[in-house]
Structure formats: C-alpha cells, structure tokens
PAGU-11721 format. One record per residue (C-alpha): residue number from 1; residue in one letter; x, y, z. Coordinates in Angstrom, 1 decimal, padded with zeros to 4 digits. Each point is the difference from the previous one (the first is absolute). Example, Ala and Ser with C-alpha at 12.3 -4.5 7.8 and 13.67 -1.06 7.14 Angstrom:
2
<node i="1" aa="A" px="012.3" py="-004.5" pz="007.8"/>
<node i="2" aa="S" px="001.4" py="003.4" pz="-000.7"/>
# end
This chain:
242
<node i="1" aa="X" px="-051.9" py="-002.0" pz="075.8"/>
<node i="2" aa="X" px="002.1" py="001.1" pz="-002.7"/>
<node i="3" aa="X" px="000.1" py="003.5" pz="-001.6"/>
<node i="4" aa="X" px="-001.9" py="000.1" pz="-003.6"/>
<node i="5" aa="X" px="002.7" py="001.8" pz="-002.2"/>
<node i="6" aa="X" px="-001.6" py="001.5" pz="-002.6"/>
<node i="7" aa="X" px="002.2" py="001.1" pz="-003.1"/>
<node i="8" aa="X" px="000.1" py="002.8" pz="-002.5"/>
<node i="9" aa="X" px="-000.9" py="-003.0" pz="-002.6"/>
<node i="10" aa="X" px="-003.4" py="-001.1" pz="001.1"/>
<node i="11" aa="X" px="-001.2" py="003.5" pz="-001.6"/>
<node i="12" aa="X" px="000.8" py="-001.0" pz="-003.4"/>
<node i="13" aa="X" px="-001.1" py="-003.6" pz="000.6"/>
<node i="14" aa="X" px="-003.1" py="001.4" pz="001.2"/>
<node i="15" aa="X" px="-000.9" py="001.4" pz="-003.4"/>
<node i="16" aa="X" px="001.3" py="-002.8" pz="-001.8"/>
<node i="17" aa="X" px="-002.2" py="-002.4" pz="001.6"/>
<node i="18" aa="X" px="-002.8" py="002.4" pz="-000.5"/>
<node i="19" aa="X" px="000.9" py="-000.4" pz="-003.7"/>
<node i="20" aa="X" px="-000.2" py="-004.1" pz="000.4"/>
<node i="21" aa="X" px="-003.1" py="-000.1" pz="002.1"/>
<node i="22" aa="X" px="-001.7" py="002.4" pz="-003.3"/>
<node i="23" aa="X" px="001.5" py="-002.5" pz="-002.5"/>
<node i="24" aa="X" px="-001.9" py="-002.7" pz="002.4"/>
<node i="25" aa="X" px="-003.6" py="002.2" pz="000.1"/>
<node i="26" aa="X" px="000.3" py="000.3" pz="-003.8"/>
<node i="27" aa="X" px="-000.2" py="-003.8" pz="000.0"/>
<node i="28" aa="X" px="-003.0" py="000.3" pz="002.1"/>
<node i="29" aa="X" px="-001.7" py="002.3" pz="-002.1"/>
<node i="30" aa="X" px="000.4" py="-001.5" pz="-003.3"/>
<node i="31" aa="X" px="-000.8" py="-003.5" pz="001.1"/>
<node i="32" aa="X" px="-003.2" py="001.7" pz="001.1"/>
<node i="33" aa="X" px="-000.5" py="001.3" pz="-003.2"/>
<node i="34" aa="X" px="000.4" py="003.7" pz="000.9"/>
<node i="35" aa="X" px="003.0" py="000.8" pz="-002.8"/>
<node i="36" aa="X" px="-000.1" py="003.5" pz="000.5"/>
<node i="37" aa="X" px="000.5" py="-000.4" pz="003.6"/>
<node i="38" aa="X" px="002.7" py="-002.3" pz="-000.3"/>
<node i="39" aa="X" px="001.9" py="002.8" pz="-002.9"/>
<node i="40" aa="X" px="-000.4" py="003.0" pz="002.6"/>
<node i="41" aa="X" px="001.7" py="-002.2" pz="002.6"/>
<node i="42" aa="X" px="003.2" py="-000.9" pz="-002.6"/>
<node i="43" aa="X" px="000.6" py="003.5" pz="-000.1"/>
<node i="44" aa="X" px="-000.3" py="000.8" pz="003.4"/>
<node i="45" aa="X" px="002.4" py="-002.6" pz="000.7"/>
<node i="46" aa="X" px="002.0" py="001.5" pz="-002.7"/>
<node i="47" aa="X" px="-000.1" py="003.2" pz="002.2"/>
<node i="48" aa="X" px="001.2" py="-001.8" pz="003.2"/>
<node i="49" aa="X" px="003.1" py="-001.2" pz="-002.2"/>
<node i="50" aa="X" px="001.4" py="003.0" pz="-000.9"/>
<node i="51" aa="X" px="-000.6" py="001.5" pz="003.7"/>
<node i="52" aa="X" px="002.0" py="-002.8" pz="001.5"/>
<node i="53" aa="X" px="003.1" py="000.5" pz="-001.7"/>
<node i="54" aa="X" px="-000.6" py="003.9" pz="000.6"/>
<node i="55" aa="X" px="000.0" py="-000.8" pz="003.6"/>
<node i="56" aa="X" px="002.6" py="-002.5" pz="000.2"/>
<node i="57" aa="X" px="002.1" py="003.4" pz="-001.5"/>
<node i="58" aa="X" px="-001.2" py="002.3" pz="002.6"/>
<node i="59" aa="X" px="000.4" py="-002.3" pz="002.8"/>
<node i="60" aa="X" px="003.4" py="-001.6" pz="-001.6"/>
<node i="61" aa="X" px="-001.2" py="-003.3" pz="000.5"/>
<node i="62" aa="X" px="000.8" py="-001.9" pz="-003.1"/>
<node i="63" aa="X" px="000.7" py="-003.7" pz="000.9"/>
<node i="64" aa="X" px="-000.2" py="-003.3" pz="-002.1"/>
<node i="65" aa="X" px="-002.5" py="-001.2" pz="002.3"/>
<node i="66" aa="X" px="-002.0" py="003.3" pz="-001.4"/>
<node i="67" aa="X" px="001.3" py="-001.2" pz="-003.8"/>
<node i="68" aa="X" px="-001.7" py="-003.5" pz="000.7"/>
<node i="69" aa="X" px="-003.1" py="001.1" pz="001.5"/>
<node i="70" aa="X" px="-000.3" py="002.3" pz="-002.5"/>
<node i="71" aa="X" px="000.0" py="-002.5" pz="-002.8"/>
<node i="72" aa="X" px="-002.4" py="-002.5" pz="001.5"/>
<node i="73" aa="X" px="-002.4" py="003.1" pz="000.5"/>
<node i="74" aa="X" px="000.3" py="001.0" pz="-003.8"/>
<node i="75" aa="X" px="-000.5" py="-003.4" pz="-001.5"/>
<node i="76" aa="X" px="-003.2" py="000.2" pz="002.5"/>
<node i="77" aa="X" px="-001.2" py="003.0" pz="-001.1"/>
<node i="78" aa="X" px="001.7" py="000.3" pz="-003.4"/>
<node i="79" aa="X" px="000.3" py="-004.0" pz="-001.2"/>
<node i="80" aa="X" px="-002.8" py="-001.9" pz="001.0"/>
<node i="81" aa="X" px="-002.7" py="002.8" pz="000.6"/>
<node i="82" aa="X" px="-000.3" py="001.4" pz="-003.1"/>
<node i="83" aa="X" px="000.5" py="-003.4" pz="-001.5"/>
<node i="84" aa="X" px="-003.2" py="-001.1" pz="001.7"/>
<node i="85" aa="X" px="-001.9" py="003.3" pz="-001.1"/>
<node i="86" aa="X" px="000.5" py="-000.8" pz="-003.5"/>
<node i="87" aa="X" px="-000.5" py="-003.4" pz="000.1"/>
<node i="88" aa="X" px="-003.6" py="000.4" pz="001.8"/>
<node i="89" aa="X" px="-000.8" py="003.5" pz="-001.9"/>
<node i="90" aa="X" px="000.8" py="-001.6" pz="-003.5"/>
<node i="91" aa="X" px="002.5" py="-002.9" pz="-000.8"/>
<node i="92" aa="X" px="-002.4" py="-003.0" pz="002.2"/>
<node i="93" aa="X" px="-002.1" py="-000.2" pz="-002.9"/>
<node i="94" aa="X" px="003.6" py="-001.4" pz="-002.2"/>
<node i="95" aa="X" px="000.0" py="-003.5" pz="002.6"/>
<node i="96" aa="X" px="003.5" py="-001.2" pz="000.7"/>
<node i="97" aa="X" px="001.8" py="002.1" pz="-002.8"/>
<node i="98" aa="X" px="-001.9" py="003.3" pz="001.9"/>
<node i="99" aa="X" px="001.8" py="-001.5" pz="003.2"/>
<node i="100" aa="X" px="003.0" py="-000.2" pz="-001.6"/>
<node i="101" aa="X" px="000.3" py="003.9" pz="-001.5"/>
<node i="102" aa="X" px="-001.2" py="001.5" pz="002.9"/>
<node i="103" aa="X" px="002.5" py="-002.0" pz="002.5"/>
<node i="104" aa="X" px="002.8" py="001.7" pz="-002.3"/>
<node i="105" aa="X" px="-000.1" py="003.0" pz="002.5"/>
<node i="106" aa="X" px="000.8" py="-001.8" pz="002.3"/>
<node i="107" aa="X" px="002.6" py="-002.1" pz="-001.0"/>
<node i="108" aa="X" px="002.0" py="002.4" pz="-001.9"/>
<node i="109" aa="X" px="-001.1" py="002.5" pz="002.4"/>
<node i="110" aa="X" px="001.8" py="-002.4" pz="002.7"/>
<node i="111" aa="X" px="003.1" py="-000.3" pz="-002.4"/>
<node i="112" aa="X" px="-000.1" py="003.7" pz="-000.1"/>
<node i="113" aa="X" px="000.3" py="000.6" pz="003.3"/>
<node i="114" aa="X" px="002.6" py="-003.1" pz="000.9"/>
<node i="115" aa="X" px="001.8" py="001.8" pz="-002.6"/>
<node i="116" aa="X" px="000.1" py="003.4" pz="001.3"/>
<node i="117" aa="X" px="000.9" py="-001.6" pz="003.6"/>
<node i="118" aa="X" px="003.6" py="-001.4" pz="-001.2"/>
<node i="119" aa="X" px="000.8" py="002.8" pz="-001.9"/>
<node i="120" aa="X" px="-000.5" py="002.2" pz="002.9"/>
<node i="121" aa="X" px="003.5" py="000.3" pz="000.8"/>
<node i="122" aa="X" px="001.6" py="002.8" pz="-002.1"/>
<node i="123" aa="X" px="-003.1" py="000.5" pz="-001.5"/>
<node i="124" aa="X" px="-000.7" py="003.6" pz="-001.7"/>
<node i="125" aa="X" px="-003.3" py="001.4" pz="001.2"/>
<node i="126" aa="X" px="-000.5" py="002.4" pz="-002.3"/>
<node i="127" aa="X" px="-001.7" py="-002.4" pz="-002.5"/>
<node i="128" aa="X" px="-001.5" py="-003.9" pz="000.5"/>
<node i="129" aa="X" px="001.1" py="-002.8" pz="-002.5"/>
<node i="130" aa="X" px="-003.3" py="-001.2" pz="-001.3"/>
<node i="131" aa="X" px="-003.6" py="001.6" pz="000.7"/>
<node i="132" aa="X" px="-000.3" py="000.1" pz="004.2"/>
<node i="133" aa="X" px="-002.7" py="-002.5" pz="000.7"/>
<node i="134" aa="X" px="-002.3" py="003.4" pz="001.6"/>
<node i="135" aa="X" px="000.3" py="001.2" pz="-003.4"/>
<node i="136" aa="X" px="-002.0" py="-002.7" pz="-001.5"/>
<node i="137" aa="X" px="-002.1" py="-000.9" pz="002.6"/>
<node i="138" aa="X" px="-001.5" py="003.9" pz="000.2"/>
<node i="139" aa="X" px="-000.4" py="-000.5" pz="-004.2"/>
<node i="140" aa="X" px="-002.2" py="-003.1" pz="000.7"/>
<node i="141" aa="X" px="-002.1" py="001.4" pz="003.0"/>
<node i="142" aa="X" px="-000.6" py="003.7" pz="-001.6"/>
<node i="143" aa="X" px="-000.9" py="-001.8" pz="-003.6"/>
<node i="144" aa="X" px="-002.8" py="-001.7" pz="002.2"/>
<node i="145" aa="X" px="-000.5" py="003.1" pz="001.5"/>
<node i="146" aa="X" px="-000.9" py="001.6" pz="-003.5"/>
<node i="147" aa="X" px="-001.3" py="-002.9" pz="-002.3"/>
<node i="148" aa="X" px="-001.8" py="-002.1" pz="002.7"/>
<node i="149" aa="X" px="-003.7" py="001.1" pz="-000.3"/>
<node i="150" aa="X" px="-003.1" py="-002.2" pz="001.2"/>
<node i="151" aa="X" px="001.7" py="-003.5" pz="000.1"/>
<node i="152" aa="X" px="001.9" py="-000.2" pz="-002.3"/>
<node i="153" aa="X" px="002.7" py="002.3" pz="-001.9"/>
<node i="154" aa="X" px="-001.4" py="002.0" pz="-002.9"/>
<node i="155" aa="X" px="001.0" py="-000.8" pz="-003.7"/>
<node i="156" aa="X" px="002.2" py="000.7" pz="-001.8"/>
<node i="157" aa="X" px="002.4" py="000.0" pz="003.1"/>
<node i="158" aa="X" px="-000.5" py="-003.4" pz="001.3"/>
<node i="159" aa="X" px="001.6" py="-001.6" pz="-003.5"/>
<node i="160" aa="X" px="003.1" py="002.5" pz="001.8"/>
<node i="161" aa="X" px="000.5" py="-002.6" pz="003.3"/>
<node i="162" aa="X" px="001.9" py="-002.6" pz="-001.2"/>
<node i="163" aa="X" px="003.1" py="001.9" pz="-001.9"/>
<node i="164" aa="X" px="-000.6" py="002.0" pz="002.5"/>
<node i="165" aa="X" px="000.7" py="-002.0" pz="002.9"/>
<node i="166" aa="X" px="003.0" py="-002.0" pz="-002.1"/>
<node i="167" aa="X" px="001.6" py="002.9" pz="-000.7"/>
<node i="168" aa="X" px="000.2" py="001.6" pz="003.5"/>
<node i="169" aa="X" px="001.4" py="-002.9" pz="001.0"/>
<node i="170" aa="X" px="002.4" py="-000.7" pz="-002.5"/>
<node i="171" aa="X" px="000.7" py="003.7" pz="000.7"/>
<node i="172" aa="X" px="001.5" py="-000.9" pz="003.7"/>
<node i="173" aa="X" px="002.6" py="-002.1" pz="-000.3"/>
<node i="174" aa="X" px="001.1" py="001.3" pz="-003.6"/>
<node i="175" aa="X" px="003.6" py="002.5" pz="000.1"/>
<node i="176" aa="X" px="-002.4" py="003.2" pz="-000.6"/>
<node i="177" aa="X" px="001.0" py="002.7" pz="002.2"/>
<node i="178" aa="X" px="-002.6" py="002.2" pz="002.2"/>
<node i="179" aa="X" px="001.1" py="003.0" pz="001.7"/>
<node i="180" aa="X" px="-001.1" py="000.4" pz="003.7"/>
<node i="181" aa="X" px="-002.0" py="002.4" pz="001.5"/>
<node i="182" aa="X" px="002.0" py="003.5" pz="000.7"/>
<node i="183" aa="X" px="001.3" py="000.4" pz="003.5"/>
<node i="184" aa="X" px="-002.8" py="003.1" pz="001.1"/>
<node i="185" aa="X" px="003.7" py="002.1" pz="001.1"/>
<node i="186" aa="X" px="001.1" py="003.2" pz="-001.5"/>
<node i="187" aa="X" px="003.1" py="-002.6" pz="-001.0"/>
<node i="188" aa="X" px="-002.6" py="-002.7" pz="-001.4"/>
<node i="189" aa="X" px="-001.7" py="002.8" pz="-002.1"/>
<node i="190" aa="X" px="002.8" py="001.7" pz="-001.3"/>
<node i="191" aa="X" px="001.7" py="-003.9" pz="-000.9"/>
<node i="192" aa="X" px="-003.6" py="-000.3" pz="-002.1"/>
<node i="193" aa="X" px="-001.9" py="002.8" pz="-000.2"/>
<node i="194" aa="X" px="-001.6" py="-001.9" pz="-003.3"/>
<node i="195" aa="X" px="-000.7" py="-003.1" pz="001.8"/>
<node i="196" aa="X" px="-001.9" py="002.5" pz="002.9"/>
<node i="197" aa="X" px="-001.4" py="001.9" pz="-002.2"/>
<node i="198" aa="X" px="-001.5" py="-002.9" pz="-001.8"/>
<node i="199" aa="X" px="-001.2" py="-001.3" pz="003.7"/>
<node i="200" aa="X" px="-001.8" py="003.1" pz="001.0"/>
<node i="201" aa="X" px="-001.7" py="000.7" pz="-003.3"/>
<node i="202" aa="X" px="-001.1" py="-004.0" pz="000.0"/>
<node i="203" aa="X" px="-001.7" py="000.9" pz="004.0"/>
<node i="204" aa="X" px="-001.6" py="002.8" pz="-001.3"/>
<node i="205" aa="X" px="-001.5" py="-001.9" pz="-003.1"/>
<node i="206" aa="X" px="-000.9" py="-003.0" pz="002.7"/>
<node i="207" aa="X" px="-002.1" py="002.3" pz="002.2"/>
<node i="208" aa="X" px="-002.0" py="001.9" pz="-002.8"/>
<node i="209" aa="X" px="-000.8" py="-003.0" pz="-001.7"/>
<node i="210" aa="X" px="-001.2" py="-002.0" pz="003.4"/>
<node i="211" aa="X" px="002.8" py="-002.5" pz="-000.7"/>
<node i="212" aa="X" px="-001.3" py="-001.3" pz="-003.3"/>
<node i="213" aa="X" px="003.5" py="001.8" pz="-001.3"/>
<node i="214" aa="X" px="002.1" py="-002.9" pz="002.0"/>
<node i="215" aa="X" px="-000.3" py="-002.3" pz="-002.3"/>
<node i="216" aa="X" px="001.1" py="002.3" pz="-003.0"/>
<node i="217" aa="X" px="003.2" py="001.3" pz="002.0"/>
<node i="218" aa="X" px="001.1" py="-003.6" pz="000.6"/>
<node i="219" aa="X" px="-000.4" py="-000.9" pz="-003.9"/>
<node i="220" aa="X" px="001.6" py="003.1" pz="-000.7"/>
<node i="221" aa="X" px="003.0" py="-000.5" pz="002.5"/>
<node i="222" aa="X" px="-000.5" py="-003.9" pz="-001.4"/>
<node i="223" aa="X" px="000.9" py="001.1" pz="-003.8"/>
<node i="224" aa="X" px="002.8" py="002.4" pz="001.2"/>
<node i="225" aa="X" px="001.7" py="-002.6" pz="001.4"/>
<node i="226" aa="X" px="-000.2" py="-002.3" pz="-003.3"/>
<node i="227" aa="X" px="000.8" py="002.7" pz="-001.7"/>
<node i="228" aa="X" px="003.1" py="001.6" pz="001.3"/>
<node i="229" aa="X" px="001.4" py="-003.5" pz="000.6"/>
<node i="230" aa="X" px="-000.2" py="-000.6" pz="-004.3"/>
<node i="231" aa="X" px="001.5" py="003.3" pz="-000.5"/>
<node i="232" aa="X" px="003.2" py="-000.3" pz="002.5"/>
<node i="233" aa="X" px="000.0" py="-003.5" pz="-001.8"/>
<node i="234" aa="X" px="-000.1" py="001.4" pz="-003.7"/>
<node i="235" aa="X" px="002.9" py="002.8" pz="001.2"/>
<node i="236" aa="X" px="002.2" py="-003.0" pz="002.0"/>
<node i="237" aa="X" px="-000.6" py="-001.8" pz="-003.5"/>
<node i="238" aa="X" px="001.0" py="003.1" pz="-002.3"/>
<node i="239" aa="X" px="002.9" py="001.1" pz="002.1"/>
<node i="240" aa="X" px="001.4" py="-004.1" pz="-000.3"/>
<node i="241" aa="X" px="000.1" py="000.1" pz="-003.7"/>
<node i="242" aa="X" px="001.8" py="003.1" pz="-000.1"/>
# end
C-alpha cells in the first residue's frame, strides 16, 4: 500500500474549500427562504478567504493549483451566492429582467476573477484592479443583514437594490484601484500605517455596533475607491496639459 503524502498545501486548500462549501450552504439557506442565514454564511466565507491566503504565507505554499481553487471557491461564495440572496430576498418579484440584474454578480464577478488570474504574473499586490469580488459580495450580504426585516427589505432601501447591485458589479471589472489589506508585520504597518489604522478602527466599529457597521465600512471603502481613482485622473489630466 502506498504511503499518503500529505503536503504543506492541503492546509490552505483546507480553508479554501471551507470558503466554497459556505458559498454552497448560503445557497441552501436562501432557497429556503432564511436570507439572513444565507448573509451570515457570505461573510463567514469571506473570513475563510482571507485565512487561506494567510496560511498559504505561513506555510509557503502558494501554488497555481491554490490560485485556481481559489477562484472557483470565490465565484461560489462571492458570484453566485450572493447573487441568489438578492434575487430570492428582493429582485424575484422583477421576472426575467430581476434574473437578469441579479446574475450580473456573477458574471462580472466571474470576469473579475478570470481577470485577476492572467494578470497574476507580475502582478502588484498592494492594490486590486477593479473592486475584489469579496468586496461586493460582503456589501450585498451585510445590506440584507441591516435592511432585511420581516420578509421583505424595509423602505426606502429596497428602491437602493438595483443601482445597487449594477454598480457593484460594474465596479469589478472597471480599472478602479483597491488597496489590499496591510500585511499584520511591523514592515506591513510601518509600509501603511493609514491603511492599518483605518482596519483596526473599522474592527472596533464592527464589534460595538454588532456588525450592522459592515455594511457602512464597505460603502465607505466603496466611495474611496471612486474617489481617489477621479482625483489621480483629474491630476494625470492637469499635469498632460501643462
């Protein structure tokens, strides 16, 4: 009988297919009706994701087959999940063109992510081109989180869903550049002590508010983006006609 050889890599795999197999209860939940459920579990997958690539640093396991995996697990989790929510939680009531908006997670999520994959090579990981597909996926599942209240979500917010949902996705395959998430090093600090700051600050908020802030942070870190993207373009614009 051969000898079961098992790698440094299964550790991070491990929490990336706990990340796909949330994505897949998520779908359970919200085709049972139970929205709220189905958000919590977005966001827990959301956690699993950033642990992965944590571990595949400690562990120094970083492989393509990691890279792929990876990506089927976030349009899981981050594509078609939270597409579903909003769909059943809201959008089913619009018929096909409902269908339609809500899928636009997913695709452009997908394109987001094939995206991301060839560009991997020489890539510079201290910002994402586009809005990361977690990034909009946590926005859709902690807006149900907040506005979803006894079957159905409260006015005025649910006229909110449908820009809402275009413009996330539009978002994720635009040129917009998102910073990542600081190393936690003394190096990673001291690189972006605004961009740590800015994390700690947004945990504490999380916590005392129960996790009704999440949503907030992510609009917040949403219109930053936006933002600082049409000022770098307005000085790249000022300093041509010079």
């Amino acid at each position: 009988m051969r000898n079961i050889r098992v790698t440094r890599s299964v550790i991070p795999n491990l929490f990336t297919s706990m990340n796909m197999f949330s994505g897949f209860l998520s779908l359970v939940y919200a085709n049972e009706g139970k929205f709220i459920d189905a958000a919590v579990f977005i966001i827990i997958g959301s956690v699993f994701d950033a642990l992965d690539g944590i571990m595949a640093r400690l562990t120094k396991s970083s492989s393509e087959f990691g890279v792929e995996l990876d990506s089927l697990s976030d349009l899981v989790s981050f594509g078609v999940a939270p597409a579903f929510l909003i769909y059943k939680a809201h959008l089913f009531q619009y018929g096909a063109i409902g269908i339609v908006i809500s899928s636009l997670l997913m695709v452009l999520g997908g394109l987001r992510l094939a995206r991301f994959n060839v560009q991997l090579v020489g890539f510079d990981k201290s910002y994402f081109t586009g809005l990361p597909i977690p990034s909009s996926a946590i926005t859709i599942a902690s807006f149900i989180l907040v506005y979803y209240r006894d079957g159905y979500i409260i006015e005025p917010f649910s006229s909110f869903v449908i820009p809402l949902v275009i413009i996330l996705s539009l978002l994720m395959v635009s040129k917009i550049r998102y910073e990542t998430l600081p190393k936690l090093s003394a190096k990673g600090i001291k690189e972006r002590p605004y961009s740590f700051t800015f994390l700690i600050i947004s945990a504490l908020v999380v916590v005392a508010t129960k996790g009704i802030a999440i949503f907030y942070i992510f609009i917040l870190m949403i219109l930053i983006g936006i933002f600082k993207h049409l000022f770098l373009h307005l000085l790249q614009k000022k300093e041509t006609a010079k």
